[in-house]
C-alpha positions as CSV (number, residue, x, y, z in Angstrom):
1,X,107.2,159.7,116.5
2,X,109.0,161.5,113.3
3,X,106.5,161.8,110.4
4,X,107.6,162.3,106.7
5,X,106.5,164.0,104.0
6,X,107.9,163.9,100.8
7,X,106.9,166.7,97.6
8,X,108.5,167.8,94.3
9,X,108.1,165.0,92.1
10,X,106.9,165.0,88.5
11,X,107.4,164.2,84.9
12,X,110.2,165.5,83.3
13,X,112.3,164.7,79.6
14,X,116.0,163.5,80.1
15,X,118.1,165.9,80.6
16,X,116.3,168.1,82.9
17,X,116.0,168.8,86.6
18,X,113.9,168.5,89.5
19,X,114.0,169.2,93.3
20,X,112.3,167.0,95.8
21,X,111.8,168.3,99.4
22,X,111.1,166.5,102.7
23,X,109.2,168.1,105.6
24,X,109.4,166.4,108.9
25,X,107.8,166.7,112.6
26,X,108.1,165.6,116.0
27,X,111.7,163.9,117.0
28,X,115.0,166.0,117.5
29,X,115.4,166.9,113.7
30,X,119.2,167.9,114.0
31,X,120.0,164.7,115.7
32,X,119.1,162.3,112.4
33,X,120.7,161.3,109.9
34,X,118.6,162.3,106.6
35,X,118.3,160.1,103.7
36,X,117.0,159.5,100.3
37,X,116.1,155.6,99.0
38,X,114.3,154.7,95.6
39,X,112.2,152.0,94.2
40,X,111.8,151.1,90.5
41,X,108.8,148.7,89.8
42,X,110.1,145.0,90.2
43,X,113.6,146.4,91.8
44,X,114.5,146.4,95.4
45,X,114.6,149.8,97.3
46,X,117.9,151.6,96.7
47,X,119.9,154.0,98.7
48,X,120.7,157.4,97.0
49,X,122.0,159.7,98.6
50,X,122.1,160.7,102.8
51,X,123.5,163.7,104.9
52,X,124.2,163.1,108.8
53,X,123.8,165.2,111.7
54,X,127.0,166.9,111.4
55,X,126.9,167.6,107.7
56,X,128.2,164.0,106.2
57,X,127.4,163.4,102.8
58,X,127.3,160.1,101.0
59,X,125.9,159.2,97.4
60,X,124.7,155.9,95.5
61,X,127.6,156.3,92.4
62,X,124.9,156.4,89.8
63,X,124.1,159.8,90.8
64,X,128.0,161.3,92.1
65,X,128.0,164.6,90.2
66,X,124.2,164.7,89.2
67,X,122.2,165.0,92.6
68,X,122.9,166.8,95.7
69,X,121.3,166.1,98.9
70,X,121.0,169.5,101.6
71,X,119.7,170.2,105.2
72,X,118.0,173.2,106.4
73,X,117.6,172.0,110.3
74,X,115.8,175.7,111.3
75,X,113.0,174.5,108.5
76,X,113.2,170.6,109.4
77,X,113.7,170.1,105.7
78,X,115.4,168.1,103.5
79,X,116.1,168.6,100.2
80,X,117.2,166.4,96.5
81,X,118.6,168.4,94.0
82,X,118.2,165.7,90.8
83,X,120.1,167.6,87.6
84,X,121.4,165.7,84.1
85,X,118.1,163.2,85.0
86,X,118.4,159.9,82.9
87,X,115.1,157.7,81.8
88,X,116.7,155.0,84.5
89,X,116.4,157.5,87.8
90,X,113.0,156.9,87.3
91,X,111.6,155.6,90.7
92,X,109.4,156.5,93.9
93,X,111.6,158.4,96.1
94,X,111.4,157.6,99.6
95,X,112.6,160.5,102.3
96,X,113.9,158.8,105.7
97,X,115.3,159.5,108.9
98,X,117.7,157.4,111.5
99,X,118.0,158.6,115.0
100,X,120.0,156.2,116.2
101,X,123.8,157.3,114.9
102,X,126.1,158.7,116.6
103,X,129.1,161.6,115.4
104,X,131.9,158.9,115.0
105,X,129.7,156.3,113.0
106,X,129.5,155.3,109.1
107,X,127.0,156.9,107.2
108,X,124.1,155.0,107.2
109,X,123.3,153.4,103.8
110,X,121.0,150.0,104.0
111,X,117.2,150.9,104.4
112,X,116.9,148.6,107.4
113,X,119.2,151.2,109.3
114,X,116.7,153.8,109.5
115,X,113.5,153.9,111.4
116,X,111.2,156.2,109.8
117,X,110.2,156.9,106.2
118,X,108.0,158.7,104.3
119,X,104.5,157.9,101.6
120,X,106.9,158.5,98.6
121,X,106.9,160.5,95.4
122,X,106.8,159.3,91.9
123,X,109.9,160.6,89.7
124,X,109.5,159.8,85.9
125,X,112.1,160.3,83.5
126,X,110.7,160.3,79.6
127,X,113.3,159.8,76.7
């Protein structure tokens, strides 16, 4: 079974930047898609960002020109760059994985599409 663990969150003023990482083991690592959900207190989980097995990327449009999302399949990492952070990208970040798509499908983007997740990490934004 793949296991997730996420690291790299903190408190940090508008403005500034942090980078969240994602380690996982067991499972085919370069066969998932890879993606990043968040959860403000009394909001549903939202997608953010993804990156598929063959290097498809897809982002939430709150974030489009602020975050990037990167693989390093040797490490089995993945990786959240968060710049230009606003008070309201405060959230728990969840790291995730989907096994199940294939290299002509649409990048995955509802949490119930993907099978494993990880504890979280708590992202606060002050103002």
């Amino acid at each position: 079974q793949v296991q997730l663990v996420e690291s790299g969150g903190g408190l940090v003023q508008a403005g500034g930047s942090l980078r969240l990482s994602c380690a996982a083991s067991g499972g085919i690592f370069n066969r998932n898609t890879m993606g990043w959900f968040r959860q403000a207190p009394g909001k549903e989980r939202e997608f953010v960002a993804a990156i598929s097995r063959n290097g498809k990327i897809g982002y939430t449009e709150s974030v489009k020109g602020r975050f990037t999302i990167s693989r390093d399949n040797a490490r089995k990492t993945v990786s959240l760059e968060m710049n230009s952070l606003k008070p309201e990208d405060t959230a728990v970040y969840f790291c995730a994985a989907d096994s199940r798509s294939i290299l002509t499908a649409p990048l995955r983007v509802r949490d119930d599409e993907y099978q494993f997740w990880g504890q979280g990490t708590q992202v606060t934004v002050s103002s």
